[in-house]
C-alpha positions as CSV (number, residue, x, y, z in Angstrom):
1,X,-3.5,4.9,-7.9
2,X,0.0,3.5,-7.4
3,X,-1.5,0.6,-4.8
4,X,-1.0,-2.0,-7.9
5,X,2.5,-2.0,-8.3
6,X,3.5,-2.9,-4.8
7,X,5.0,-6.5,-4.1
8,X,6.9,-8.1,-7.0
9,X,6.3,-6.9,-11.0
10,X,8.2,-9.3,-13.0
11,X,10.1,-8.3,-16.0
12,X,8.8,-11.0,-19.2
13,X,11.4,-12.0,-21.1
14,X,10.4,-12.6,-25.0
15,X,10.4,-16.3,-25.7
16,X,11.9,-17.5,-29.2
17,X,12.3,-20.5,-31.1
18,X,15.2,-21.6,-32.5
19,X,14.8,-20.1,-35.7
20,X,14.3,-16.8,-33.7
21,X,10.2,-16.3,-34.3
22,X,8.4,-15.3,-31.6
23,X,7.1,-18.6,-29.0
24,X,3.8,-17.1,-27.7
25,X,3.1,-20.8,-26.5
26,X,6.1,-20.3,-24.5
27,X,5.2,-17.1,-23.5
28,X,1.9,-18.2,-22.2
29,X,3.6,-21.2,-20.1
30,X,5.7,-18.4,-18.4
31,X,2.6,-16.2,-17.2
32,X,0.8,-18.8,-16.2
33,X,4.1,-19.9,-14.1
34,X,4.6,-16.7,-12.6
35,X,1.1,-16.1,-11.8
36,X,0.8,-19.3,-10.5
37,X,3.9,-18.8,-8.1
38,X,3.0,-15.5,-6.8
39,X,3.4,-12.2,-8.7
40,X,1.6,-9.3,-8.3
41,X,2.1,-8.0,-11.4
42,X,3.7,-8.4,-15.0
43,X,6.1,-6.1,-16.7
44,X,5.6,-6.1,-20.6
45,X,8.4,-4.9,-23.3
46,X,10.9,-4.2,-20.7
47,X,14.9,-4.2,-21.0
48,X,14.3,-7.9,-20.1
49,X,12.4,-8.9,-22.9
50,X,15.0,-8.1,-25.6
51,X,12.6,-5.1,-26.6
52,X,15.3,-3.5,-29.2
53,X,15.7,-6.9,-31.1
54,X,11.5,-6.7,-31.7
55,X,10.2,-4.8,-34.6
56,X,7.6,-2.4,-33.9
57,X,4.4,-5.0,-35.2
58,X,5.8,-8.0,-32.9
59,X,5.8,-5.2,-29.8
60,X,2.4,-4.4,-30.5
61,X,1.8,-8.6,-30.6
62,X,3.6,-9.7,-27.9
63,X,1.7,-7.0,-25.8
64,X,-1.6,-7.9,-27.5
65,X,-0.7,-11.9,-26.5
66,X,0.3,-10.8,-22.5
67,X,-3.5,-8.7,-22.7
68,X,-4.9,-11.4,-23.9
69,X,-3.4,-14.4,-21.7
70,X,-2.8,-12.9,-18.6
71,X,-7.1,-12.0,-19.1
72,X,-7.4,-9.9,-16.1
73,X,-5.9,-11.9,-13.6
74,X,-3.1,-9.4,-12.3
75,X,-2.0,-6.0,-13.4
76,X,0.1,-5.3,-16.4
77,X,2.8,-2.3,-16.7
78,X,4.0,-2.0,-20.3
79,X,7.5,-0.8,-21.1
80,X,7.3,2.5,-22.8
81,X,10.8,4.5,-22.8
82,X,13.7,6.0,-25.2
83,X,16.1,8.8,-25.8
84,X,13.5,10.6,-28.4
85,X,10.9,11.8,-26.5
86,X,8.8,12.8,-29.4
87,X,9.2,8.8,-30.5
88,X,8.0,7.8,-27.1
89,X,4.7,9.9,-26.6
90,X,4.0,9.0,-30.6
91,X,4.0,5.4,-29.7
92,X,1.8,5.7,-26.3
93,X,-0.5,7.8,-28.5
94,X,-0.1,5.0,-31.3
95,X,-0.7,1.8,-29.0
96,X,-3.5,-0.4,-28.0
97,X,-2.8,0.0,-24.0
98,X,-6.1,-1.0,-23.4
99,X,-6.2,-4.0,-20.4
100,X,-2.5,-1.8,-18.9
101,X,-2.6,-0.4,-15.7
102,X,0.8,1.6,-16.1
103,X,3.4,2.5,-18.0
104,X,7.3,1.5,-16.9
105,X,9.4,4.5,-18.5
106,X,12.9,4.5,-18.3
107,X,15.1,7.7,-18.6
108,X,16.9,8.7,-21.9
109,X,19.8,6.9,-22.8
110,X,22.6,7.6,-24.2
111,X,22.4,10.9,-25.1
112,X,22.8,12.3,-21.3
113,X,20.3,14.5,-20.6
114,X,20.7,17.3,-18.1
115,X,18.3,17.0,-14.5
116,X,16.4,19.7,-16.7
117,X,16.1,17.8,-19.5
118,X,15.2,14.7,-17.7
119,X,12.7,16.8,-16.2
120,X,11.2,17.6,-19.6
121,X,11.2,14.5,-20.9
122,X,9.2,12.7,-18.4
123,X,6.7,15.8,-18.3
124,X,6.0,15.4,-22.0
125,X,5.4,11.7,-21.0
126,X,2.9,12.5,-18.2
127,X,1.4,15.2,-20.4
128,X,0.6,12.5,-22.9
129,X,-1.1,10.0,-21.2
130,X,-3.9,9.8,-18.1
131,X,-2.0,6.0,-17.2
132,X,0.0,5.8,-14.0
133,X,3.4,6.3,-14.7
134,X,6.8,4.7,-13.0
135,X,10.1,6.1,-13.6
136,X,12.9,4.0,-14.2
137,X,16.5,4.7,-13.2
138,X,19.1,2.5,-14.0
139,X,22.2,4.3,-14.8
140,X,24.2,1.6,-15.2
141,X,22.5,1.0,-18.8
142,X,21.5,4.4,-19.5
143,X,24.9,6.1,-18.4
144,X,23.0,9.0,-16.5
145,X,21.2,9.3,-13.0
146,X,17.7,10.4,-12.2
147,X,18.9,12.2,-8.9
148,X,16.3,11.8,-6.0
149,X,15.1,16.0,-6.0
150,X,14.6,15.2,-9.6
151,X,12.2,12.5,-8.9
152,X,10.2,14.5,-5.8
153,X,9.8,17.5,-8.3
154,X,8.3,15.2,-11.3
155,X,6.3,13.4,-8.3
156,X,4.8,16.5,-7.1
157,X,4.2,18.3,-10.3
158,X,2.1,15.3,-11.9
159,X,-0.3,13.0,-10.3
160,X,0.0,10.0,-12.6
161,X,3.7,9.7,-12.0
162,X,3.5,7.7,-9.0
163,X,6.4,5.4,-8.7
164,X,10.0,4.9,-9.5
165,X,12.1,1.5,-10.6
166,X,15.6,3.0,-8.8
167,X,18.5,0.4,-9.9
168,X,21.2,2.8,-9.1
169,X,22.5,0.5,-6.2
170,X,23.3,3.4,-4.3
171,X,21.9,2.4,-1.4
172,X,22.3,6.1,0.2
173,X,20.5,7.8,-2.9
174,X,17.8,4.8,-2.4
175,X,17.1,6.7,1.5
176,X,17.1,10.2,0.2
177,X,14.4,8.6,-2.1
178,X,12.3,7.2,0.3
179,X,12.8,10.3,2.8
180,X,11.6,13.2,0.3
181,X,8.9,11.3,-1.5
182,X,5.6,12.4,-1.6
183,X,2.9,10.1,0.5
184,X,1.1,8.7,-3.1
185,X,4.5,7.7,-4.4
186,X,5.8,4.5,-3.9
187,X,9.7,3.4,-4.5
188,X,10.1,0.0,-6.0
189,X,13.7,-2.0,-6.4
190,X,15.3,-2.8,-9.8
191,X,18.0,-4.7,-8.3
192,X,17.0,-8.4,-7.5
193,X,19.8,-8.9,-5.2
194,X,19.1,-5.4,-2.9
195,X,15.5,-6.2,-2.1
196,X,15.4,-7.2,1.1
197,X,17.8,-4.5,2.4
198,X,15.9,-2.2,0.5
199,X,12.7,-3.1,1.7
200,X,14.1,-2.6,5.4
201,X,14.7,1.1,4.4
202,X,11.2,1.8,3.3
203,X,10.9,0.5,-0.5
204,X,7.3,-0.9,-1.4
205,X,8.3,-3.8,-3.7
206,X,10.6,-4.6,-6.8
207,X,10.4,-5.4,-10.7
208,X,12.2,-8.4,-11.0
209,X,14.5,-10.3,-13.6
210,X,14.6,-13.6,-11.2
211,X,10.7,-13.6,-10.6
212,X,10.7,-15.4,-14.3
213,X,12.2,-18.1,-12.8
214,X,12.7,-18.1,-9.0
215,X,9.1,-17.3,-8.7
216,X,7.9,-18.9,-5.5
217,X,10.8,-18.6,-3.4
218,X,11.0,-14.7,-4.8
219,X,7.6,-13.8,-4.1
220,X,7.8,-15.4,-0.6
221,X,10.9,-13.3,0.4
222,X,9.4,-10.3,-1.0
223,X,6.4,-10.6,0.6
224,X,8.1,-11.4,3.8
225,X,10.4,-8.6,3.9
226,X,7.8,-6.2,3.4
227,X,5.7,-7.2,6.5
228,X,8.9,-7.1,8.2
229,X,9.3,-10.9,8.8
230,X,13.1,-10.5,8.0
231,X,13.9,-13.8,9.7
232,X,12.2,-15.0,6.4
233,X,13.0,-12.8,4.0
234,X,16.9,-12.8,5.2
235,X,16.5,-17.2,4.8
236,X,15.3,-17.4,1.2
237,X,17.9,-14.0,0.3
238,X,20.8,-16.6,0.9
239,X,19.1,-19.3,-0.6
240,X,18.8,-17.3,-3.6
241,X,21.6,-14.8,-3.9
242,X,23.6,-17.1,-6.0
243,X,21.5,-18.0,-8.3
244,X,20.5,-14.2,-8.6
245,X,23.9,-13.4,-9.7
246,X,24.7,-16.4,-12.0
247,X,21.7,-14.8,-14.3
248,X,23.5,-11.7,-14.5
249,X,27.1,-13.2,-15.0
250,X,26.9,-13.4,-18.7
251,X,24.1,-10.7,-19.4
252,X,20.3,-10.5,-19.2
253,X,18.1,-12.5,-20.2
254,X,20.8,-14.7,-21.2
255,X,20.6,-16.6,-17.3
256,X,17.2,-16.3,-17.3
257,X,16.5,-17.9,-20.5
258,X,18.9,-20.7,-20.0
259,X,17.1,-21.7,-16.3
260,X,13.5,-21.6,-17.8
261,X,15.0,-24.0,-20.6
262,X,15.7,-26.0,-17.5
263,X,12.3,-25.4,-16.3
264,X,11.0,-26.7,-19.9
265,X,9.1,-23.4,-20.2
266,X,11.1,-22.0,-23.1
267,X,13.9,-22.8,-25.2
268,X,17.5,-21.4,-24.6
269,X,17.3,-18.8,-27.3
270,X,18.1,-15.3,-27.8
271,X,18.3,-12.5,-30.9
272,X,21.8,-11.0,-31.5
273,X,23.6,-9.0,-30.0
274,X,22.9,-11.0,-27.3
275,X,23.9,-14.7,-27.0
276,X,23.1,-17.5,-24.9
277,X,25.3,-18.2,-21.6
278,X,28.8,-20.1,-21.8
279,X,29.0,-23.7,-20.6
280,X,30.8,-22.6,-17.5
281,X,27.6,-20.5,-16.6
282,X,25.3,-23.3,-17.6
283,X,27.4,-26.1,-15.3
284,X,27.4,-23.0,-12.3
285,X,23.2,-22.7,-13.1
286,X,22.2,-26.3,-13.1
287,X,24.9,-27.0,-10.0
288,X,22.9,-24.5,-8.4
289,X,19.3,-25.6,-9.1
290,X,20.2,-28.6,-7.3
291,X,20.5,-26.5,-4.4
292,X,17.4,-25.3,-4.5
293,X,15.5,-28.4,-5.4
């Protein structure tokens, strides 16, 4: 079940134009990009793609447009996750998730659920639909953790949760994961920069920020380090760890969006809160793409 989410998922951004409209030109430049360069899967309505800045009718398009485009060439996960769990199995029960393989949810925020209520949360969620399910811990945004005997009981209580996103960067709470976790349940990386360390340790792939834009040389080293080739893997990690971090410096997807301007995929354009990166950034991004060719 969970066989389609191995390798490298990539994370869409959402694609505007300067008056802050949707681009779904744009949008279908940068599937056919990634596709082209390598991933196994895309990642729809994510953090990544500015999902709390889209009203609920240009969710349900932008999905529609990915469907539509991407027309059955790879998998697609759809983002589906919040703090109200009533909200969240309303709107799986509300949305046109036909052409989706999966759901990515990721735990409450803000309101810092207990292990319990976590527990509870994501049971309603499996409860609610017959799609494959991945968890998604990443408590540096959500301000609590999924602990790993939290994700083995959800894992064993319910067949269609069958992976988790873990971007807790505790690398030791990443091998407890691995350790306990059932055999249909694969652990995936949501930390660009810990892949390939990660993979070493027993994680089956990641859902990745710099696979919009990195593609190729991402893919390759993913795909390396998870056949063990770490002579590989370890090469193209240097050759992209800078760049990893520069998208990060000033926020996601503000890096992101500014290197597939440079790409001439998208224009350098976000919604508020979030703005684009700082001209120190953008002389440290296009210093590096010269690196990299």
């Amino acid at each position: 079940m969970n066989q389609n989410f191995q390798g490298t998922g990539v994370a869409l951004i959402t694609p505007f134009r300067a008056d802050k409209s949707i681009d779904f030109e744009a949008l279908s430049k940068l599937i056919d990009y990634v596709i082209d360069n390598g991933v196994n899967y895309l990642v729809a309505l994510g953090t990544t793609a500015e999902t709390p800045t889209l009203s609920e009718a240009e969710k349900k398009e932008v999905l529609a447009h990915i469907v539509k485009h991407n027309n059955k060439r790879v998998p697609i996960v759809c983002g589906m996750g919040g703090n109200n769990t009533a909200e969240v199995v309303r709107l799986i029960n509300e949305y046109n998730l036909d052409g989706v393989s999966g759901l990515l949810s990721v735990s409450p925020y803000y309101n810092k659920p207990t292990q319990e209520g976590i527990y509870q949360h994501f049971k309603a969620i499996a409860e609610a639909t017959k799609l494959p399910i991945i968890l998604y811990n990443v408590p540096g945004r959500t301000s609590g953790n999924i602990l790993p005997a939290t994700t083995v009981r959800l894992a064993n209580d319910f067949k269609n949760i069958v992976a988790i996103k873990e971007a807790s960067g505790n690398m030791t709470q990443c091998m407890e994961l691995v350790q306990m976790a059932p055999e249909h349940f694969t652990v995936l990386s949501g930390d660009d920069n810990l892949i390939v360390p990660q993979a070493a340790i027993g994680f089956k792939g990641v859902i990745s920020v710099a696979a919009n834009c990195f593609t190729k040389d991402f893919t390759n080293m993913v795909n390396a380090a998870l056949i063990g080739d770490f002579s590989t893997s370890r090469a193209l990690h240097y050759k992209l760890l800078k760049g990893i971090d520069l998208l990060f410096v000033e926020g996601n997807p503000a890096g992101v969006k500014y290197v597939l301007h440079q790409l001439n995929i998208c224009e350098n354009s976000l919604r508020l809160p979030l703005v684009p990166v700082s001209n120190n950034t953008e002389n440290a991004i296009k210093e590096f793409l010269k690196t990299i060719g």
